[in-house]
C-alpha positions as a Python dict, from the first residue, in 0.01 Angstrom:
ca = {
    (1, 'X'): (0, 0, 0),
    (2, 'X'): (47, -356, 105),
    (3, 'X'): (287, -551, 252),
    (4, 'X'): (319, -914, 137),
    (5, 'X'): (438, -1161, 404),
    (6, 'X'): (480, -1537, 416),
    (7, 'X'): (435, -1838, 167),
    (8, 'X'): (229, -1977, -50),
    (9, 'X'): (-54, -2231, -42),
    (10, 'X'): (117, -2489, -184),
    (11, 'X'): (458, -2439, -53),
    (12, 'X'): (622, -2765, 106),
    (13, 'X'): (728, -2721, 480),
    (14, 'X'): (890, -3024, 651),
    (15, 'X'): (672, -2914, 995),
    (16, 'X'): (292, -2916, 1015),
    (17, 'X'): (331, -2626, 1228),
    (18, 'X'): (527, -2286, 1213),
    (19, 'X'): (824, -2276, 1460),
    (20, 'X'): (802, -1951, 1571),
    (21, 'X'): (625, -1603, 1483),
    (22, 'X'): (746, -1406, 1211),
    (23, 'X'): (820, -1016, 1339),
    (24, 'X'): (669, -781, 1105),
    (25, 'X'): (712, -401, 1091),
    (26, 'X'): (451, -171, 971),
    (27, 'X'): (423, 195, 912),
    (28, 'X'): (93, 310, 1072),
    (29, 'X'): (-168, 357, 845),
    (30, 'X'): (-38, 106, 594),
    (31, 'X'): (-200, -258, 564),
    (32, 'X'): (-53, -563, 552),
    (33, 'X'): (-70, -893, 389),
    (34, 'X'): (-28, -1236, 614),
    (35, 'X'): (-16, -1575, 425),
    (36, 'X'): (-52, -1925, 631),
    (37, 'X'): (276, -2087, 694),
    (38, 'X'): (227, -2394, 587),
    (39, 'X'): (13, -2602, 337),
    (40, 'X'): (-346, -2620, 489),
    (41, 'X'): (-622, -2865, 303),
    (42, 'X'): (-947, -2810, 492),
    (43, 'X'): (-1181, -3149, 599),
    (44, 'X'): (-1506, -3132, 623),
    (45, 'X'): (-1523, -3023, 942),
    (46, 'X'): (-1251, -2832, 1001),
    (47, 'X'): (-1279, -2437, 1065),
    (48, 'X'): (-1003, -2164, 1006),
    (49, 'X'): (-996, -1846, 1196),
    (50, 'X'): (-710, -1608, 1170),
    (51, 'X'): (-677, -1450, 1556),
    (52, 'X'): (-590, -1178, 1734),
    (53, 'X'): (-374, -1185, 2031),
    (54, 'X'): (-517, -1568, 2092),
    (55, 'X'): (-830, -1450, 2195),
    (56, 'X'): (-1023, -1177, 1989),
    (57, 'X'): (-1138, -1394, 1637),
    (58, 'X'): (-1082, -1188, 1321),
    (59, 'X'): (-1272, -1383, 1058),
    (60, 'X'): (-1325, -1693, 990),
    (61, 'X'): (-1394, -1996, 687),
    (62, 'X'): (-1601, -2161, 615),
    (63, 'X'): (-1883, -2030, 615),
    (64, 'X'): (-1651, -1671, 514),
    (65, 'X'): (-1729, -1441, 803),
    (66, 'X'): (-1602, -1146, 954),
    (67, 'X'): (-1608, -1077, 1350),
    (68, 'X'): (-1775, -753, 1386),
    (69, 'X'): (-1475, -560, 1509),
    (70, 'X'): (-1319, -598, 1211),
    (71, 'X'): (-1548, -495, 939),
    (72, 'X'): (-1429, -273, 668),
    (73, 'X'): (-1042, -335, 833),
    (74, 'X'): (-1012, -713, 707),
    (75, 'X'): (-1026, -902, 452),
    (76, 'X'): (-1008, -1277, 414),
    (77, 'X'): (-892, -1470, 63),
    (78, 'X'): (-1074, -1829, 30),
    (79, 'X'): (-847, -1901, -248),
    (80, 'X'): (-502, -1898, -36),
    (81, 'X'): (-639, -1858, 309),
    (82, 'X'): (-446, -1503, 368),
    (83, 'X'): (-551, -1226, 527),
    (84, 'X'): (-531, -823, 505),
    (85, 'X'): (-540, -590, 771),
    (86, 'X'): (-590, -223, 658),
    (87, 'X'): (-471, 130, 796),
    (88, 'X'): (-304, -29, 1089),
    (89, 'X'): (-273, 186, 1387),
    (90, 'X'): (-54, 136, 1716),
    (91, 'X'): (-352, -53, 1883),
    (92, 'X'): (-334, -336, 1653),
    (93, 'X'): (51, -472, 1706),
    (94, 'X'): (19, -763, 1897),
    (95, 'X'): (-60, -1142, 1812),
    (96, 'X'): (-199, -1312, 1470),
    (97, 'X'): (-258, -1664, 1430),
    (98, 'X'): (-427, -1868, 1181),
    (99, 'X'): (-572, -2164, 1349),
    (100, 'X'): (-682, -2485, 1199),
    (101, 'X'): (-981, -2575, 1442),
    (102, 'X'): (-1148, -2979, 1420),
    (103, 'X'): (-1036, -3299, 1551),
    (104, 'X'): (-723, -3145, 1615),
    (105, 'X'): (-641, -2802, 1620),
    (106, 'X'): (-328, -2676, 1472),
    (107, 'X'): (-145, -2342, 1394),
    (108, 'X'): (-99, -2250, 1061),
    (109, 'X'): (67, -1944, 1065),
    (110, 'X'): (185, -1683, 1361),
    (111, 'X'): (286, -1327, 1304),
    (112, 'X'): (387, -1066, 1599),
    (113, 'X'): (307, -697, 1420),
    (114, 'X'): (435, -426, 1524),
    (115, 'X'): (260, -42, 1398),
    (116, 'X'): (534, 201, 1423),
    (117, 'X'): (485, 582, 1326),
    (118, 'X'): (698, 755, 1104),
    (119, 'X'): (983, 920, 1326),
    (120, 'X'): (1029, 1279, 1380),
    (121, 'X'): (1356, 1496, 1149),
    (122, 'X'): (1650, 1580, 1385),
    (123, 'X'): (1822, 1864, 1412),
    (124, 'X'): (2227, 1890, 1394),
    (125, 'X'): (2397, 2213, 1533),
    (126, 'X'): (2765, 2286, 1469),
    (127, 'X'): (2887, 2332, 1855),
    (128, 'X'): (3222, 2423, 1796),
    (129, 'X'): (3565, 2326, 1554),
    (130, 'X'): (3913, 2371, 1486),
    (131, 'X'): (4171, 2337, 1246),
    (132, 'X'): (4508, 2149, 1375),
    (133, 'X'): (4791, 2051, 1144),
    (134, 'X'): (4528, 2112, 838),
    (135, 'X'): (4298, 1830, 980),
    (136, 'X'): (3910, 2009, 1040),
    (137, 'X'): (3788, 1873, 1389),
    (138, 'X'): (3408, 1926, 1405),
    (139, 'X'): (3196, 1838, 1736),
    (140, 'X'): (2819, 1866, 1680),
    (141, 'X'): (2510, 1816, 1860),
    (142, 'X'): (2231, 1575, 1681),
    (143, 'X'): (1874, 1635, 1865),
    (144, 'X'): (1515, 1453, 1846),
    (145, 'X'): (1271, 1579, 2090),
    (146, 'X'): (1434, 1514, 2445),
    (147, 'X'): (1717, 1295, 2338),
    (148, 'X'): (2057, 1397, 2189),
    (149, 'X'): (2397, 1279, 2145),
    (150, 'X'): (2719, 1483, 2093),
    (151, 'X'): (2968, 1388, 1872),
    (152, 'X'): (3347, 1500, 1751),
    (153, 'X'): (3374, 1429, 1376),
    (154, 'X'): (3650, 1461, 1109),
    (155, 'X'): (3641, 1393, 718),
    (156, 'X'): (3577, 1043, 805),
    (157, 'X'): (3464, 935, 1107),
    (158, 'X'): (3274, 1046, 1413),
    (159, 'X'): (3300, 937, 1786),
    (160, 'X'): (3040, 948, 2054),
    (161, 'X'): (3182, 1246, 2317),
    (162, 'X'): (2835, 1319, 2522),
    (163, 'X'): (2451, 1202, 2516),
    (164, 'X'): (2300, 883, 2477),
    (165, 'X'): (2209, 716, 2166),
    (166, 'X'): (1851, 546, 2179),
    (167, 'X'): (1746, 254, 2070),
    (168, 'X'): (1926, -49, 1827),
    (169, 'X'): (1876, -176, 1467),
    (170, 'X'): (1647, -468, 1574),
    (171, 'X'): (1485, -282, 1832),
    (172, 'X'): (1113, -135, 1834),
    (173, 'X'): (1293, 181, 1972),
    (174, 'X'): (1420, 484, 1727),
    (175, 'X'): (1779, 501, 1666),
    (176, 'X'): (1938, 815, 1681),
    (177, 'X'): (2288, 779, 1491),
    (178, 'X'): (2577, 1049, 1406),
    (179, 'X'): (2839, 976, 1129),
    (180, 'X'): (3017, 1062, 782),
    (181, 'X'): (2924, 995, 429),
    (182, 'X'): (2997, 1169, 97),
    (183, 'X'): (3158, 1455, 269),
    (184, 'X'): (2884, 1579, 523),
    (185, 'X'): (2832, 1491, 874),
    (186, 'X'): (2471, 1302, 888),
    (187, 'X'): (2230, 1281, 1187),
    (188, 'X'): (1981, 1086, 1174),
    (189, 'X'): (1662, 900, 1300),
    (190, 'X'): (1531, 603, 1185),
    (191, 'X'): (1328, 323, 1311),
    (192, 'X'): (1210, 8, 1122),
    (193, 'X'): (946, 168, 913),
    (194, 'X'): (1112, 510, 821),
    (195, 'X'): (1399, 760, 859),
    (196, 'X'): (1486, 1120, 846),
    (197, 'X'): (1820, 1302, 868),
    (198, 'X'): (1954, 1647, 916),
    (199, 'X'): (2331, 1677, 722),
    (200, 'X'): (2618, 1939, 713),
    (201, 'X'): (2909, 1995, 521),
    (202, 'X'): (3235, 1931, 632),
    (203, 'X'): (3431, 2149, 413),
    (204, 'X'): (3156, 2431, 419),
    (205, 'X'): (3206, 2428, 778),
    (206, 'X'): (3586, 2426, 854),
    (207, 'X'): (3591, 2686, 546),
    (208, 'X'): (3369, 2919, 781),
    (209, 'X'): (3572, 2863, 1044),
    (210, 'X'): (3922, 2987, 846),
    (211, 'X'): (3734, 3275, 713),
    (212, 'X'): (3629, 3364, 1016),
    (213, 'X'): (3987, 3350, 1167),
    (214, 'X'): (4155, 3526, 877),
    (215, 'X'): (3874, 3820, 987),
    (216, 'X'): (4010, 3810, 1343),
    (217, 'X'): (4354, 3802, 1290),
    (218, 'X'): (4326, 4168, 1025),
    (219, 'X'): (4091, 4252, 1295),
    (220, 'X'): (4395, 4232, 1558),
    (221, 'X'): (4644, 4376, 1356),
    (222, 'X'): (4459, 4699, 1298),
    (223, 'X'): (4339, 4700, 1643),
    (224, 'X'): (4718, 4638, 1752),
    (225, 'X'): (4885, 4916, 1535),
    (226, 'X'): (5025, 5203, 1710),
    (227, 'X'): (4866, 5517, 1696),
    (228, 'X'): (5109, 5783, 1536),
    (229, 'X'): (5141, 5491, 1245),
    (230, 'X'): (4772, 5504, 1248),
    (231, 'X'): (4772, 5879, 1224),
    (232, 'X'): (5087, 5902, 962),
    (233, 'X'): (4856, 5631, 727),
    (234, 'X'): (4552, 5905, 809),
    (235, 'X'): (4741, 6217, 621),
    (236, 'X'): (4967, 6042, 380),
    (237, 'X'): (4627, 5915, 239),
    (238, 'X'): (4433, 6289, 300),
    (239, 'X'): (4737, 6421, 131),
    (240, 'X'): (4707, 6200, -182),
    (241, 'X'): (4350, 6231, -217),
    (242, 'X'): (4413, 6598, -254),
    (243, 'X'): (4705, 6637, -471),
    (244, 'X'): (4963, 6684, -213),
}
């Protein structure tokens, strides 16, 4: 599966250089597609190389060549100048930059890619709830590895009560995230590559919890009943099983 970044050959850019480096995200194992930046006509003796980290040359054109290390895990296009890196593992985020190299050198294109792996399900526990003027008060514990976060949740929102949260939305850094959607309280995991979630019902929860009370409360009252009513309930039904 590829990932298709960039613009075209022939695409009109007012600079003859890209501004900045394009962050892109990639699930490791995956490859990814890289396009120049800008439009690049080769002279005659100008040479393109698409780099690694500034230093360590990928390939190269012309003459088409590919820098031993990566053999079999690049590929170069002639026709638009692009290049694929395959199976991408952690070791290759970093650095690539085309590079226009003759009388005057000049960038063509600069990605920074980062190789994330595909994050880990949580797990979300039920740590306690109540019931309080019919409203169902939930507080749960979402977990990944060493990090959680506790949270108290209704039928519509949650609120951070304990643990820490890690990472952002535009951060190389997992997010771990509790809230409500559809009627279920969600935790879940995600980075910029890939998610996973653990979910539980609200209703099926607070209805376990009034079931559960109803069972204490005829628990207590025949717990809490005297004993000659106790005994009186004993014959009177010993008496009608046998035909009085």
């Amino acid at each position: 599966m590829s990932l298709l970044l960039g613009f075209g050959l022939l695409t009109c850019i007012a600079s003859s250089e890209p501004s900045a480096e394009t962050s892109v995200f990639v699930l490791k194992g995956q490859d990814v597609h890289l396009n120049v930046q800008t439009n690049v006509t080769l002279q005659d003796v100008d040479v393109l190389f698409w780099k690694f980290n500034s230093a360590v040359n990928v390939v190269k054109y012309p003459p088409k060549a590919t820098f031993e290390r990566y053999k079999g895990k690049a590929e170069f296009s002639e026709g638009d100048f692009s290049l694929l890196l395959k199976n991408l593992q952690e070791g290759d985020s970093g650095l690539y930059d085309a590079v226009v190299s003759g009388d005057n050198d000049r960038n063509v294109a600069t990605y920074l890619i980062q190789v994330q792996e595909r994050v880990e399900p949580p797990v979300l526990t039920v740590e306690s709830n109540s019931n309080i003027n019919a409203i169902c008060n939930v507080t749960v514990k979402c977990r990944v590895q060493n990090t959680f976060l506790t949270s108290s949740c209704n039928s519509s929102t949650c609120s951070q009560v304990g643990g820490e949260s890690r990472g952002a939305e535009t951060s190389t850094v997992p997010l771990l995230s509790v809230y409500v959607a559809g009627g279920s309280i969600i935790c879940n995991h995600s980075n910029q590559v890939s998610w996973a979630n653990d979910t539980k019902e609200i209703k099926t929860i607070c209805l376990l919890k009034l079931e559960r009370e109803r069972e204490d409360r005829n628990y207590a009252v025949t717990v809490g009943m005297p004993g000659p009513v106790i005994h009186v309930i004993i014959i009177f039904v010993g008496c009608a099983l046998i035909g009085w």
